[in-house]
C-alpha positions, 0 to 999 in steps of 0.5 A: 463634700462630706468626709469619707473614712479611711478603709484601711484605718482600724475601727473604733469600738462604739461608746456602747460597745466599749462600757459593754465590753469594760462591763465584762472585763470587770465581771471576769476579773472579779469571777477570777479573783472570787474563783481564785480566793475561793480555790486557794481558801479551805477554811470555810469553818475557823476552830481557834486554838489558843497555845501558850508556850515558854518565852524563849519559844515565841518567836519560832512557834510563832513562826511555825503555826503563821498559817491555819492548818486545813483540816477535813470539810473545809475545817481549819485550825487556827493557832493563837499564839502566847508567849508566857512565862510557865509560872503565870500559866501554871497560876492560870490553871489554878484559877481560870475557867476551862474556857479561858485556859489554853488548849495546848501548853509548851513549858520550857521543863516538865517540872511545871506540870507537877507544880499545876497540881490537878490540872487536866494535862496529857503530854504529847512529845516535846518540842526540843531540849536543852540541858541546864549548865552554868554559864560564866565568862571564859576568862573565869573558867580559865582561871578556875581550870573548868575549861580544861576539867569540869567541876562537880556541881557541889564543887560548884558552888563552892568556890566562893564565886559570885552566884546569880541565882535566879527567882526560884518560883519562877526559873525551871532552870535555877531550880534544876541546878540547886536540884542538881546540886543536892544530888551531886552532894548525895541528898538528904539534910545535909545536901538540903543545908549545903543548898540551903547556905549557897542560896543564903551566901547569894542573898547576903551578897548584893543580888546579881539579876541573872541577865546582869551576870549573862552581860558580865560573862558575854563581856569576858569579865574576869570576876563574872559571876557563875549563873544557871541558865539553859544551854540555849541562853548561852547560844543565843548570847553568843549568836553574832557576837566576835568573840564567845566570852560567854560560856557553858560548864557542864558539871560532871555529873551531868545535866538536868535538861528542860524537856520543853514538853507538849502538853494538850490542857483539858477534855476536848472532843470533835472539832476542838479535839482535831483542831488541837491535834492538828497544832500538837503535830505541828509542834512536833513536826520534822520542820518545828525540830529544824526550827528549834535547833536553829534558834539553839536548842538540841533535838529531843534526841540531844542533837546539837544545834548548828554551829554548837563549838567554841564561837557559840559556847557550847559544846557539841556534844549532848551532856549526860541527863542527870535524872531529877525526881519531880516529887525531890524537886518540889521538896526542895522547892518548898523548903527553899521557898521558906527562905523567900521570907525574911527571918525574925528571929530571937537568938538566946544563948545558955551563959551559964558555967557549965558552958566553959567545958572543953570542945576541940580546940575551945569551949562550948562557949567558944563553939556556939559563938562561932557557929552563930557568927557564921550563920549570921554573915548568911542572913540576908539584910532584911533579917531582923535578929535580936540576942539574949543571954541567959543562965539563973537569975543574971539580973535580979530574979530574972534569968534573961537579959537583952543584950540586942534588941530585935531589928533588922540587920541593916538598920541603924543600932547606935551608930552601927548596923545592927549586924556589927553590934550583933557581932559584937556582942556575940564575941562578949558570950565566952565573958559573960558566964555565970554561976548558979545554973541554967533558967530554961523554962522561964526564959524559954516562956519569957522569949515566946511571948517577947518574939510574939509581942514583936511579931511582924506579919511579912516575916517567919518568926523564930526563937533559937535557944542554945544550951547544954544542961538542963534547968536547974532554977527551983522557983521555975514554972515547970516544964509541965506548965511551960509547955501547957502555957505555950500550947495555951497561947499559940496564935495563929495570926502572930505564929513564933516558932521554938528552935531548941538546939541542944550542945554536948551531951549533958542538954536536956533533950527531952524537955527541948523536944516537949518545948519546940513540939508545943510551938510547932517548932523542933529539936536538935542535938549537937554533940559533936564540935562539927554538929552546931554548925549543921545543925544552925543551917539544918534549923534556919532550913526547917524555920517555917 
């Protein structure tokens, strides 16, 4: 008997009907996730746009703009994000094609767009703030009173504590606060000098990297050194940490601030030009502030960022905005970058008898000693100084003689570094005066050409010379001709500059004027006791 099926058991599909029915299932499936993508996708055209913005931004801007943003017509803008330092930005500016450079650019100061010269920059809101203050330990603003009463920031900078200062061609923010310190004195050259010494003190010292002072002062070291950082670098070192040792000093003056500006670089038109406006409101949005403020940084309004107190380092409270001029700015910049490279310089002192007159509590003699050895503990160790003495005919005929030879300060001199032998014979200087007057123009000539023939091309090369007469040798060339010699021999691949340094009353002004004019130098008179002083740093200031 054939075997009968069970009516009431349920039907199995025929093999066609089931590779019919899988055949469908696949299709619909397929058709749903074509129609869902489809629907969820506007972005049939793709316009990138390429954002660069300070490193302390990069996280969070690339957090902001992870998704494109839908524009009109199924056109997307979609954010390329770079973290960069402003300082490769602005040199890309200067030598990149348009095509290469961002479309929107988000430095950590407004001070970079003066720096980029004709750079097609148009500003377009800000992304946030934060005021530049100097960060130390807790234990060390105890113990200079700072927690209880902020300082000036000249007074600062004046306590002897070690400073951190950090590369200026690059950090915003060291700048801003040597700016801010210049203001604080009240501008001008001596502002520019007392920079111009803090700067030098920090080189002079063994360097202190600015994240090595920050791990100092997060330690709660007593001897941490003082650094300028933003005010969101102290929130950000302090975030998760037991104890708040870092701290921010807000200076009384107030605060220059990092502005963190939104800058759009260069013509763009249609769909670059929507596209590019479309990542600006992203920038500046209500959700980009959230953002910000979160990571540390104040509202473009100085609105604190969450949990600004005590355990975080900083205070509630906005500073007030210390104003800079970005035209200031970029002088001072200029004259401090001449610092960068290091000095060779020839030091020659007028050891004639009429430097026995009586200065305040000592000679002139006295005087200039002092005021050089002050100045030399400020030269770094990659300076090279050497020293001559001169009077009328101190050896022979000659009216000059070498008493260190030009090397760097650091460098073996006989046994010792040539910075105690300098200091040595800078203390022979009140015993060495002679009689008979003062050799000015030969020796001016004679120390020219030594410092040329010396020349080194890395380094600024300078000839100081102190005096307090005139010359007074009857066999001399000549100021005429000196200064027709030095025009004459000028050489713009060894360049030497003359700094002439007039002291007391009695020194030839005019000839030192002629004479540093025609090395491409300058002149300065020192009458007063207080002036040499000055006037060294003013000089060391203006050397390149």
């Amino acid at each position: 008997m054939g075997r009968h099926a069970d009516p009431t058991a349920p039907r199995r599909p025929a093999p066609v009907v089931l590779i019919a029915a899988g055949i469908v299932t696949v299709l619909l499936a397929g058709g749903l996730v074509w129609w869902l993508a489809g629907s969820g996708d506007e972005c049939s055209t793709r316009q990138t746009v390429a954002v660069t913005v300070a490193p302390e931004l990069g996280d969070l801007t690339g957090k902001l703009l992870a998704d494109p943003i839908a524009l009109d017509d199924g056109v997307c803008a979609v954010p390329d994000v770079t973290a960069q330092e402003p300082l490769q930005t602005v040199g890309d500016l200067g030598a990149l094609d348009a095509h290469a450079l961002p479309a929107v650019w988000v430095p950590d100061s407004s001070l970079w767009a003066a720096r980029a010269g004709d750079a097609p920059l148009q500003g377009a809101g800000s992304m946030g703030s934060s005021p530049v203050v100097l960060a130390t330990s807790r234990a060390v603003g105890d113990a200079l009173g700072w927690t209880g009463q902020a300082p000036s920031w000249g007074h600062a900078l004046a306590t002897g504590r070690p400073l951190a200062v950090p590369d200026l061609a690059a950090s915003a923010e060291g700048l801003s606060a040597l700016a801010a310190v210049r203001s604080s004195l009240g501008g001008g050259a001596d502002a520019d000098n007392a920079v111009v010494e803090a700067v030098l003190a920090a080189a002079r010292t063994t360097p202190i990297a600015p994240a090595d002072a920050l791990a100092a002062g997060a330690a709660g070291g007593e001897d941490a050194p003082l650094v300028p950082v933003s005010e969101q670098e102290v929130f950000r070192t302090n975030q998760g940490a037991e104890d708040a040792s870092l701290i921010a000093v807000y200076p009384t003056e107030g605060s220059p601030f990092l502005d963190y500006p939104v800058l759009r670089v260069g013509e763009r038109s249609g769909t670059e030009r929507a596209a590019a406006d479309a990542v600006v409101r992203a920038l500046t949005s209500d959700r980009a502030r959230t953002l910000v403020r979160e990571a540390g940084f104040r509202g473009s309004d100085g609105e604190a960022p969450p949990g600004a107190g005590e355990q975080t380092g900083i205070q509630e409270a906005a500073p007030a905005e210390l104003p800079l001029d970005p035209a200031d700015v970029q002088g001072l910049f200029a004259r401090l970058s001449s610092l960068a490279k290091p000095s060779r310089l020839l030091a020659v002192f007028d050891v004639s008898t009429s430097m026995k007159a009586t200065v305040g509590g000592g000679t002139r003699a006295t005087l200039a000693r002092d005021a050089a050895k002050s100045a030399l503990a400020l030269f770094p160790d990659n300076s090279a100084i050497g020293l001559w003495a001169f009077a009328r005919r101190l050896e022979g005929d000659t009216d000059w003689v070498e008493l260190v030879p030009t090397r760097t300060l650091a460098a073996d001199a006989g046994g010792r570094p040539q910075r105690d032998v300098l200091t040595a014979q800078l203390d022979s200087i009140p015993d060495r005066l002679a009689p008979g007057g003062t050799g000015l123009y030969d020796t001016t000539l004679a120390a020219v050409r030594a410092a040329r023939a010396d020349h080194d091309p890395s380094a600024v090369t300078s000839v100081v010379i102190i005096t307090d007469g005139k010359d007074e040798d009857e066999d001399t060339i000549g100021l005429d001709a000196l200064v027709q010699a030095l025009g004459d021999e000028v050489d713009d691949s060894r360049p030497v500059t003359v700094i002439g340094i007039g002291l007391g009353p009695d020194a030839d002004m005019g000839a030192l004027e002629q004479i540093a004019a025609a090395a491409g130098g300058d002149a300065y008179s020192a009458v007063d006791e207080n002036d040499l002083q000055t006037v060294l740093f003013d000089a060391l200031r203006q050397r390149g």
